[in-house]
C-alpha positions in Angstrom: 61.0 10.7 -18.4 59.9 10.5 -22.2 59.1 13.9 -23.7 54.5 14.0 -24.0 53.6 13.7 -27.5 50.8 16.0 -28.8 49.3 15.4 -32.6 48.6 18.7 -34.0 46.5 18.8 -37.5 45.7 22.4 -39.3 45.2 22.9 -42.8 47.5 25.8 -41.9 50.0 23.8 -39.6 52.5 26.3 -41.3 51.4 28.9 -39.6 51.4 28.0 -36.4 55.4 27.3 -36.1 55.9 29.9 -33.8 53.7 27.5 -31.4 55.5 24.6 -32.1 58.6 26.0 -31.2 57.3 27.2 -27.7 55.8 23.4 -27.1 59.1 22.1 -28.5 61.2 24.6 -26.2 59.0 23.2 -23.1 59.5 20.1 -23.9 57.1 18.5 -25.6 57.5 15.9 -28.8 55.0 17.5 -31.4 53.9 15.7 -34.8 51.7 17.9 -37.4 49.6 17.3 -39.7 47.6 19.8 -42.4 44.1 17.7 -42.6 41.7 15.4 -40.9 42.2 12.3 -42.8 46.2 12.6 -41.8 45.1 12.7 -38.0 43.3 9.7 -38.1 45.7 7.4 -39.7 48.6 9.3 -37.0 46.5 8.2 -34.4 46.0 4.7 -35.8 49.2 4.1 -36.0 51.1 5.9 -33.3 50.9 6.8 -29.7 49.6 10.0 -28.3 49.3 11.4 -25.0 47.3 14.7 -26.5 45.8 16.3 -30.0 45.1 19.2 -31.2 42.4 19.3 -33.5 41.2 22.3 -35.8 37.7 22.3 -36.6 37.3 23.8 -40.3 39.5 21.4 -42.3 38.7 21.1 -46.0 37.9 17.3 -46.3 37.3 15.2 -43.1 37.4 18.1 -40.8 37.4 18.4 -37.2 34.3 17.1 -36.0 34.1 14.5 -38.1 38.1 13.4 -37.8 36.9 13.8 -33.5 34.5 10.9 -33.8 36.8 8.6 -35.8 39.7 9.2 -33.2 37.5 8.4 -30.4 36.1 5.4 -32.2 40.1 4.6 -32.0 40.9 5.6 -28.7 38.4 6.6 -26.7 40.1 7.8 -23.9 42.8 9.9 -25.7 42.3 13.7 -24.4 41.3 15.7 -28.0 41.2 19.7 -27.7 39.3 21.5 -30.4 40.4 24.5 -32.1 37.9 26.2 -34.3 37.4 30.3 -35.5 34.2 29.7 -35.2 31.6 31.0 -32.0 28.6 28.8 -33.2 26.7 27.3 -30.2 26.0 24.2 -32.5 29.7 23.4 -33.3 30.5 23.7 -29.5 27.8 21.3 -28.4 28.5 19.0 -30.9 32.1 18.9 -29.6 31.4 18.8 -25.9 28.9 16.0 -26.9 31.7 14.0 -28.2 33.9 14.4 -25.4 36.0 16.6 -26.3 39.0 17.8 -23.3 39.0 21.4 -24.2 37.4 24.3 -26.6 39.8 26.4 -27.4 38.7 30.0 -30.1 41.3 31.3 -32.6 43.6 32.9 -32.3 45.4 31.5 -30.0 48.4 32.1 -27.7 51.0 29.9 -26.7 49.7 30.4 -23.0 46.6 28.9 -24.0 47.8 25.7 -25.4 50.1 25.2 -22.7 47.2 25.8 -20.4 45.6 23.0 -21.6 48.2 20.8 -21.5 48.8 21.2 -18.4 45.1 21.1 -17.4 44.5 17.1 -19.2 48.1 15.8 -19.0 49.3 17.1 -15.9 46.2 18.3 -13.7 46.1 15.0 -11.4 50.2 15.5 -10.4 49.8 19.3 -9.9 46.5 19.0 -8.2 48.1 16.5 -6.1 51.4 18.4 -5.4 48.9 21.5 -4.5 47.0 19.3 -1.8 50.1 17.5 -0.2 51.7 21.3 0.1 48.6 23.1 1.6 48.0 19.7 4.1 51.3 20.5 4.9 50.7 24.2 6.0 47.6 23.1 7.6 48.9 20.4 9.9 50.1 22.4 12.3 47.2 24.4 12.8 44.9 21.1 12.9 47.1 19.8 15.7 47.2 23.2 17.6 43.5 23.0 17.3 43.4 19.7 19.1 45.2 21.2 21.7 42.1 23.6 22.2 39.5 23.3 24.4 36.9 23.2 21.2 32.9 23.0 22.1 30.6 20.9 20.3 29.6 23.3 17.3 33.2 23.8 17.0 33.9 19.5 16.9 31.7 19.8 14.4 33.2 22.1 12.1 36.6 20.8 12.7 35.4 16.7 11.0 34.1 18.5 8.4 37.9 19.8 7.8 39.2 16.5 8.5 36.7 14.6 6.1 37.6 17.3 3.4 41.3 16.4 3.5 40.8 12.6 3.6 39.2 12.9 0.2 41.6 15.2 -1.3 44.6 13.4 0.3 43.3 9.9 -1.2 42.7 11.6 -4.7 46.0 13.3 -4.3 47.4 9.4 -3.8 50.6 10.6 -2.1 50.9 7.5 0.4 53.1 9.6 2.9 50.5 12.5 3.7 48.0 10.0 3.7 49.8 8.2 6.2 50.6 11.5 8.2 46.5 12.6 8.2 45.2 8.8 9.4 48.2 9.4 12.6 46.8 13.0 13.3 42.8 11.5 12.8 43.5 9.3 15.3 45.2 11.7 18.0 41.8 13.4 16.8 39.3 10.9 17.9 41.7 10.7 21.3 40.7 14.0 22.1 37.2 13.9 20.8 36.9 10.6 22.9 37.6 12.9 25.8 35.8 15.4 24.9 32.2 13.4 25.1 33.4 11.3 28.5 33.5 14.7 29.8 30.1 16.5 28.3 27.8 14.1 27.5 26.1 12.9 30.0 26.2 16.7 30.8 24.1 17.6 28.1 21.5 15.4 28.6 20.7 16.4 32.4 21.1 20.0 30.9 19.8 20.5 27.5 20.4 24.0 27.4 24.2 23.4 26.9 23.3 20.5 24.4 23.6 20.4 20.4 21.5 18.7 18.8 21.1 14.8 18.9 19.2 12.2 17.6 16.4 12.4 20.1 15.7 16.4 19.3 16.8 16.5 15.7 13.3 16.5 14.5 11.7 18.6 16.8 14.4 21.8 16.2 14.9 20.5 12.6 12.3 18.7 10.9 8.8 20.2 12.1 9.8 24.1 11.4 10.7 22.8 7.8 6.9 21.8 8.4 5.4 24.5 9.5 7.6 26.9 6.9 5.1 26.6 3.6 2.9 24.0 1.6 5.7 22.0 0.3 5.8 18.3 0.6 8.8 17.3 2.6 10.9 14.0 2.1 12.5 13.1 5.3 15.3 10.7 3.8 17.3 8.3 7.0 19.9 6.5 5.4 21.0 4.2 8.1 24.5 4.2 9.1 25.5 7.2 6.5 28.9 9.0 7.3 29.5 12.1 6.5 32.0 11.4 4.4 30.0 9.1 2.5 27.1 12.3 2.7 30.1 13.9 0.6 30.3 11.7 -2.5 26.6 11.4 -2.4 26.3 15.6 -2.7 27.8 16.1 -6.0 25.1 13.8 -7.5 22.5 15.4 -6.6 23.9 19.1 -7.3 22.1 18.6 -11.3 18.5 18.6 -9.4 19.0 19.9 -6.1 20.8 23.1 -4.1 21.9 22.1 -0.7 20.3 24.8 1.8 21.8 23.1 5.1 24.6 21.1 5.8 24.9 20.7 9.3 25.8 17.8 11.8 24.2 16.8 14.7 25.5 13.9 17.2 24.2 10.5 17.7 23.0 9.6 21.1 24.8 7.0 22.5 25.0 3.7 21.9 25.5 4.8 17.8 23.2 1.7 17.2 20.3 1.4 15.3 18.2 -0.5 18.5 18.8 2.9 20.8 20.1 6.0 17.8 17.3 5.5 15.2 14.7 4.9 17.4 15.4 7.8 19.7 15.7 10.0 16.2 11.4 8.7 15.5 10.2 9.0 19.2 11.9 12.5 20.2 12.9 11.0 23.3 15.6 9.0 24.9 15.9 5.1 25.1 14.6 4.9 28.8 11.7 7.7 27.8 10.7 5.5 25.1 10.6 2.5 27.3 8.4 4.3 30.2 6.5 5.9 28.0 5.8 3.2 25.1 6.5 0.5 26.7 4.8 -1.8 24.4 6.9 -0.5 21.5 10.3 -1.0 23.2 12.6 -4.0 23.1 15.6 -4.6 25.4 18.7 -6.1 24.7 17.9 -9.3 26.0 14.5 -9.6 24.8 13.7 -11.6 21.4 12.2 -10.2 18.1 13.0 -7.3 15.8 14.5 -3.9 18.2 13.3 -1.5 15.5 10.1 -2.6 14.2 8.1 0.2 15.5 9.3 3.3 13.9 6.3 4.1 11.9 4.0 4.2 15.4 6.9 6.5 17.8 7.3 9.3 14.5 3.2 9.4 14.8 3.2 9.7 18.2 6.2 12.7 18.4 4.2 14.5 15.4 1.2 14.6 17.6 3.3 15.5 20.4 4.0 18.5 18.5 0.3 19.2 17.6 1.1 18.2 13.7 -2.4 16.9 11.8 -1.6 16.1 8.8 -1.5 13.3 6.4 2.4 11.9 6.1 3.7 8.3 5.0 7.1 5.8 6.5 8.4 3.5 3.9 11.1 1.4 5.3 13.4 -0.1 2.3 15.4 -3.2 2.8 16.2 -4.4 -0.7 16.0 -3.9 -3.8 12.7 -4.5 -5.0 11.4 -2.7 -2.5 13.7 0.6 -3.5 11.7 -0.2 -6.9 8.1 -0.6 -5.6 8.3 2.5 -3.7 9.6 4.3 -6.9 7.1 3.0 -9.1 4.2 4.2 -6.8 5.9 7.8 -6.1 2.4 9.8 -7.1 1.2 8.9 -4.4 3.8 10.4 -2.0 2.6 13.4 -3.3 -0.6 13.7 -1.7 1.5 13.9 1.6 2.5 16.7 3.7 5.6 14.3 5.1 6.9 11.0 3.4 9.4 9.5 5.8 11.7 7.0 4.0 14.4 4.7 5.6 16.8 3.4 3.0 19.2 0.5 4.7 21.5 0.0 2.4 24.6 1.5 3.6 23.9 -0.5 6.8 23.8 -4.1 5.0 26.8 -3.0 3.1 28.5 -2.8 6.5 27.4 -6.1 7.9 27.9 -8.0 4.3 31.4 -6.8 4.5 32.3 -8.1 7.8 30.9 -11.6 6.3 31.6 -11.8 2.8 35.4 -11.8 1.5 34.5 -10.2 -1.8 33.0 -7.1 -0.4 35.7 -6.9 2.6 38.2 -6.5 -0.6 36.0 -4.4 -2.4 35.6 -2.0 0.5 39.4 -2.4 2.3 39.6 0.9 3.7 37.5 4.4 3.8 38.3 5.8 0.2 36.9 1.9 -0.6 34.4 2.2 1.7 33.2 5.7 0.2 33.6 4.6 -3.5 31.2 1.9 -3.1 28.6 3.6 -1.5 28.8 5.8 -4.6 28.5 2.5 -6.7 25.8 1.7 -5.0 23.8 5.4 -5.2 24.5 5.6 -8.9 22.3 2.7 -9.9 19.6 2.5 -6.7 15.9 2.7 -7.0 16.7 5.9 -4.2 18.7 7.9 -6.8 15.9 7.8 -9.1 13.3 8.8 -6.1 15.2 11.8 -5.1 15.0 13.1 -8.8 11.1 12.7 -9.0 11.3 14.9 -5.4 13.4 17.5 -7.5 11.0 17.2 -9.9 7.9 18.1 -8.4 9.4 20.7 -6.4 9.8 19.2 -2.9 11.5 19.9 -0.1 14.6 16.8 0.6 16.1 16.3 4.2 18.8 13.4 4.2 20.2 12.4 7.6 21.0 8.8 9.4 20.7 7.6 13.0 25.1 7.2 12.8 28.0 6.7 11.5 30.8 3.4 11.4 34.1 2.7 12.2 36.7 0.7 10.7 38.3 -1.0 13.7 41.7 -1.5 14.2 42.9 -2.3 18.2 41.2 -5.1 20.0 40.4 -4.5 24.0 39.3 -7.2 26.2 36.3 -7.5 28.1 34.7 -10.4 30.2 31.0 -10.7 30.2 27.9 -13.5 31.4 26.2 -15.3 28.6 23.5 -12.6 28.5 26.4 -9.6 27.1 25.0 -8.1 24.0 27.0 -9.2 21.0 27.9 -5.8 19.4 31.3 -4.9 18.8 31.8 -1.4 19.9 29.1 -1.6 23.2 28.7 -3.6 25.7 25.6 -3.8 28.1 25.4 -6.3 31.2 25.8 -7.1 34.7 29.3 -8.9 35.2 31.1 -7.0 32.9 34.9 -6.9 33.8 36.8 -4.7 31.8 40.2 -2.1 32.2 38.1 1.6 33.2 40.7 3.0 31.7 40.2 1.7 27.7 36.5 2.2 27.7 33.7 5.2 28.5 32.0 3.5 31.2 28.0 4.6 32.5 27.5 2.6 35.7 24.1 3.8 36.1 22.5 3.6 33.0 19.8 6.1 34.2 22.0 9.0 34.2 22.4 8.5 30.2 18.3 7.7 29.9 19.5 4.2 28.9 17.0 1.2 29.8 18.4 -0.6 33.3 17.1 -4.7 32.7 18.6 -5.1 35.9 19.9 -3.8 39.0 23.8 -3.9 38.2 23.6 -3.2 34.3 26.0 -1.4 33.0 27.5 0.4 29.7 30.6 0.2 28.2 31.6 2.2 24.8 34.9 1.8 22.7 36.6 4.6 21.5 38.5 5.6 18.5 38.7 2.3 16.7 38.9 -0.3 19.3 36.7 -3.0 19.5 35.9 -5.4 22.1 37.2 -9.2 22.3 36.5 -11.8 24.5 39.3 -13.7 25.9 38.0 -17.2 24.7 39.0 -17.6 21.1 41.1 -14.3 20.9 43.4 -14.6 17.8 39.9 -16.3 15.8 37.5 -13.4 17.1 40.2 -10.6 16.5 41.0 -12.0 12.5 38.0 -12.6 11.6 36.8 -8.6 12.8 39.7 -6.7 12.8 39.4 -3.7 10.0 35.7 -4.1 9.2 33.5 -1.2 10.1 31.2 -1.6 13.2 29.6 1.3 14.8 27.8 1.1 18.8 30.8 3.5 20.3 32.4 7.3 20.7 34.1 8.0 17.5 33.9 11.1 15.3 32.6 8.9 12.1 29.7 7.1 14.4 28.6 10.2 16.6 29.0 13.2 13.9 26.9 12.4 11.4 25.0 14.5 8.3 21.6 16.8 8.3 21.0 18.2 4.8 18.1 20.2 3.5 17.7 20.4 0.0 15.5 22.4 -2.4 14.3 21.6 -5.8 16.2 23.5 -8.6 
């Protein structure tokens, strides 16, 4: 491997041998030079991979010879070295993007700090992650053998999404390979682990944690009742937690996060029976006795969540809340922007509940469009263009105005997705829902063994349309296939992201309270 070259310009270079000789002994290629000017042509005309730049150079000096390097290569890592404390000089060179600051005199440990910090930091952060993945593996897998609760499910994903962003940053193919084997054994168990306590928790909600249909109640409304802020309840349909994760650090300039919890999506994890459960406070089939003029069922036509607005009114006044609050649904862009533009008037609200869909189309446009299946091939994909999309949405630029007026921010969803992988077969009538991951009829024929099956649909408070409905969920990342057209049906799906079943991505999902800085 070719020695790293560093450019090292001092007006007294001389002085600085005993340096040189260190870097040299390590193994680094260094060229001096005694003045600015010098620098500039160097870097002109030669490669790089670092320089060293001292500020207070009679002619061109350091700042000045920063800018014209950068104007040459605007990429090449530049660390200033100055005898000078001035906060102006330090701004100035932080504004121009410099790598490092580094304040005479210094030692040879300093300089090779820094190189090691911009020329090697992505190899040794990587080699650092790969060997403490490694001393965790074991424990992970001994904690799968556990008999862990539901708080404790919880807090295990959140270790699991944690190293499948530092193992894909780390790009070391083989633990990455290792982690997506043991996350699947995870979502084995954890597929066990809700066929044996779900429908548990919903005849007992003592022994519950908290899901969709209670989330506001035990969440929400003491966040309400806590002071005079104005409160922005934020859905983000279909947001992961991992995808919660490279949102956070965005928001960290105007925001501190106060909670980060997760709760678990009622099951289906599908918009139709998760986000309206979320709204009402209650349960599909409660929703259905109770309003039954604002519930759909599978097989009957129009829109199945068209009347959030009216089921959140109706909990808040369950709840003896009387005050004025606002839902804004947004489904594309122009309606990110109109909501934006008019955000004064939020303000006059004690609530302002907004549902931002994005993240949801983005799901469905890259089942049907070849240009965002490549864009979003995998998770780290999947993650990096929800990013993308949050750097340059209307929302981003809402959530600052909420920092800056000083209101409470409460981002959550109604579920997760899965990118699926193993196709199961399942036989239904012409009146089978279509969704990938669940499956709700009255012929359904199907191997018990490869699915979570509710027979009696009451006994999950899910809607019965008829006599011998019944529910089936995937697990881990199967989806379902009908026999006819197989090998067209399972191309044409296979390794997009669908949500409706029991996985820990659909079902453990992200409640975050943040306060204004």
């Amino acid at each position: 491997m070719a020695s790293e070259r560093i450019l090292w310009a001092d007006d007294e270079i001389d002085l600085l041998k005993p340096h040189i000789l260190f870097l040299e002994q390590k193994g680094y290629d260094v060229t001096t030079v005694n003045n600015g000017s010098d620098a500039v042509d160097k870097v002109r005309d030669s490669f790089f991979d670092i320089v060293f730049l001292d500020e207070n150079m009679p002619g061109v000096n350091g700042l000045a010879a920063l800018q014209k390097i950068k104007e040459i290569d605007p990429s090449l890592p530049v660390v200033m070295i100055t005898k000078s404390e001035e906060e102006h000089i330090m701004e100035d060179a932080i504004g121009s993007k410099i790598s490092d600051y580094l304040i005479k005199p210094v030692n040879p440990n300093q300089i090779l700090l820094s190189l090691k910090k911009n020329l090697n930091e992505k190899r040794l952060v990587s080699q650092k992650t790969t060997s403490d993945y490694r001393q965790e593996f074991r424990e992970i897998s001994m904690r799968l053998s556990d008999r862990m609760d539901a708080g404790e499910w919880s807090e295990f994903y959140k270790k699991l999404v944690r190293w499948s962003v530092e193992l894909h940053e780390s790009q070391d193919e083989g633990m990455s390979e290792i982690f997506r084997t043991q996350r699947i054994e995870a979502n084995d168990q954890f597929a066990r682990f809700i066929k044996n306590n779900y429908l548990g928790w919903l005849k007992n909600t003592a022994t519950a944690p908290i899901m969709s249909h209670t989330l506001v109640k035990n969440k929400v409304a003491p966040l309400l009742k806590a002071g005079n802020d104005t409160v922005f309840m934020v859905v983000i349909d279909n947001l992961r937690f991992d995808q919660w994760k490279v949102i956070q650090p965005k928001l960290k300039e105007f925001f501190r996060t106060e909670t980060e919890e997760i709760f678990y999506a009622i099951l289906p994890t599908a918009t139709h029976y998760a986000r309206n459960a979320l709204f009402a406070g209650l349960m599909p089939s409660e929703i259905e006795r109770l309003h039954p003029n604002l519930w759909l069922n599978e097989d009957d036509e129009g829109g199945k969540n068209m009347h959030e607005e009216e089921l959140m009114a109706a909990q808040l006044k369950r709840m003896g809340f009387d005050f004025k609050w606002s839902y804004n649904k947004i489904t594309n862009l122009n309606a990110g922007k109109k909501l934006n533009d008019s955000f004064s008037n939020l303000l006059n609200n004690k609530l302002n509940v907004i549902v931002y869909n994005f993240v949801d189309m983005l799901s469905h446009a890259r089942t049907e469009m070849e240009v965002i299946k490549e864009l979003a091939d995998d998770e780290p994909a999947y993650r990096s263009i929800t990013s993308s999309w949050f750097d340059h949405s209307p929302l981003l630029d809402i959530l600052k105005k909420v920092a800056e007026s000083g209101c409470t921010l409460v981002i959550t969803t109604d579920h997760g997705t899965i990118r699926v992988e193993n196709p199961v077969k399942v036989i239904g009538d012409r009146n089978t829902n279509t969704n990938l991951r669940y499956k709700a009829g009255k012929n359904l024929n199907y191997n018990p063994k490869e699915v979570f099956e509710i027979r009696n649909p009451a006994d999950a408070f899910l809607p019965k349309i008829n006599v011998s409905t019944a529910f089936i969920f995937a697990q881990n990342s199967d989806f379902f296939v009908y026999p006819n057209n197989y090998n067209q049906f399972v191309n044409f799906y296979q390794n997009t992201f669908q949500h409706g079943g029991i996985s820990m991505e659909e079902m453990l999902i992200p409640f975050c309270v943040l306060k204004a800085k």
